[in-house]
C-alpha positions as CSV (number, residue, x, y, z in Angstrom):
1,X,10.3,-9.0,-8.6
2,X,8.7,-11.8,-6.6
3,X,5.2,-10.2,-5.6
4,X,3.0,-12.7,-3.0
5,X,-0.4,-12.1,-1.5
6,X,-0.6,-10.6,1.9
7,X,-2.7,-13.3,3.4
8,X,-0.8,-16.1,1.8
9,X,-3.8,-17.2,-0.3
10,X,-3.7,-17.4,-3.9
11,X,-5.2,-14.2,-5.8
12,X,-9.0,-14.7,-6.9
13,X,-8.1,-16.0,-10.7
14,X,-11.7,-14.0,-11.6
15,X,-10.6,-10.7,-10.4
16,X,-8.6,-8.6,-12.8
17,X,-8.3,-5.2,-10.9
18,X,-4.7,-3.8,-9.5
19,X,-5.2,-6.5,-6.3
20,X,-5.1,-9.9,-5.9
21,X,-8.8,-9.6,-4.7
22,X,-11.4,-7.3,-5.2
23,X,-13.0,-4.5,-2.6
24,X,-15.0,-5.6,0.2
25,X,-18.1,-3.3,-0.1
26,X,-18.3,-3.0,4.2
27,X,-14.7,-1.6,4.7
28,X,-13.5,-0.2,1.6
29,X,-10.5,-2.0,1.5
30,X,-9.7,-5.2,-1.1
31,X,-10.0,-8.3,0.4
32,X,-6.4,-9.1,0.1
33,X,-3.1,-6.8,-1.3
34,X,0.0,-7.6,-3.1
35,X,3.4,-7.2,-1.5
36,X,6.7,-7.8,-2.2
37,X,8.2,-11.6,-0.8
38,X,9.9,-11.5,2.1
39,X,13.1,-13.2,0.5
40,X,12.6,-9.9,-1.8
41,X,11.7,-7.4,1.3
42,X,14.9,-9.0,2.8
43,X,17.6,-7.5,0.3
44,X,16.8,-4.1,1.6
45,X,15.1,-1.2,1.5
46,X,15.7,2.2,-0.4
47,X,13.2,4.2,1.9
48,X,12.7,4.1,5.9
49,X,9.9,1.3,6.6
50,X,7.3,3.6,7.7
51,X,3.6,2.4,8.7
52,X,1.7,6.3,9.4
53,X,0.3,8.5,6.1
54,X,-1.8,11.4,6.1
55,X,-3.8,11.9,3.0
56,X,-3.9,15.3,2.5
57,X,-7.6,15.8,1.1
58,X,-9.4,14.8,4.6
59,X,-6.1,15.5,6.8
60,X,-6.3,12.0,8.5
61,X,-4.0,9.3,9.0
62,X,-4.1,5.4,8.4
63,X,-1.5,2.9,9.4
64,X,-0.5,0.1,7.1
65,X,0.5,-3.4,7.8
66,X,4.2,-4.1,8.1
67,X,4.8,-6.0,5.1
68,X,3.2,-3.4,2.7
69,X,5.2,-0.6,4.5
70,X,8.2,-2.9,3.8
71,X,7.4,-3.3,0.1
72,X,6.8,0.9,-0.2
73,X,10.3,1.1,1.3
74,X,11.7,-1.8,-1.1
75,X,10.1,-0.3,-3.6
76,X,8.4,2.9,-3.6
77,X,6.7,2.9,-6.9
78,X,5.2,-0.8,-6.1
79,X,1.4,0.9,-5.7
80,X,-0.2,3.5,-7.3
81,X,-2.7,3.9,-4.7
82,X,-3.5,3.5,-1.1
83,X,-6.1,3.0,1.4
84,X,-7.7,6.2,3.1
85,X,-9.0,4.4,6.2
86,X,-11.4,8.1,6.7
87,X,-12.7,8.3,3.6
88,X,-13.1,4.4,3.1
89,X,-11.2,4.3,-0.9
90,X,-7.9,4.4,-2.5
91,X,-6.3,7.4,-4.1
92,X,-3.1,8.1,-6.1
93,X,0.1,7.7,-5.1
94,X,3.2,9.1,-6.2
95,X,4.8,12.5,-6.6
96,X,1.0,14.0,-7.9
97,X,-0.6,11.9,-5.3
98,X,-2.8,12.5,-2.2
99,X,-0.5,11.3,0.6
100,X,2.0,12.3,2.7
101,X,4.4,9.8,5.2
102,X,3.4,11.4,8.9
103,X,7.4,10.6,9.7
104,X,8.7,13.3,7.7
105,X,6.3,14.8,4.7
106,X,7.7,13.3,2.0
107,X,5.1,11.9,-0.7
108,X,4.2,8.3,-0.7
109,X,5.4,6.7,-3.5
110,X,8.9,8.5,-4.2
């Protein structure tokens, strides 16, 4: 598996979380995410490529950036969390997770 930065920019070599950067306290979000390469995304997907989730605690729904929708669909046990956009953190992932794909209801990350 041949995991890059989603910038481009190598990973802050003092960060040690799940990311290749840490959270940006004013949005929530890490400064920069892991994805799979796009020589890797390339081979195929197992999934549909879908950008929409609805996490299911607030009911809202954030989009995602192509290339980590591409990796979910590569691979949909890459992350164990994601981005709530509403409630500004990340939550599980997964068959137990908080998130559903808006396409069809199916759990993000199975």
């Amino acid at each position: 598996m041949s995991k890059v930065t989603l910038s481009g920019k190598p990973a802050d070599p003092e960060y040690h979380g799940g990311a290749p950067q840490p959270v940006d306290p004013a949005t929530g979000m890490h400064k920069d995410y892991w994805v799979l390469s796009e020589d890797e995304r390339l081979h195929g997907f197992v999934r549909p490529v879908r950008t929409s989730y609805k996490h299911e605690k607030c009911g809202n729904v954030t989009s995602m950036n192509r290339a980590i929708a591409e990796t979910y669909a590569h691979n949909p046990k890459f992350y164990g969390a994601t981005y709530c956009a509403t409630c500004r953190d990340h939550f599980p992932v997964g068959a137990d997770g908080e998130f559903i794909w808006v396409d069809d209801g199916t759990k993000v990350g199975t």
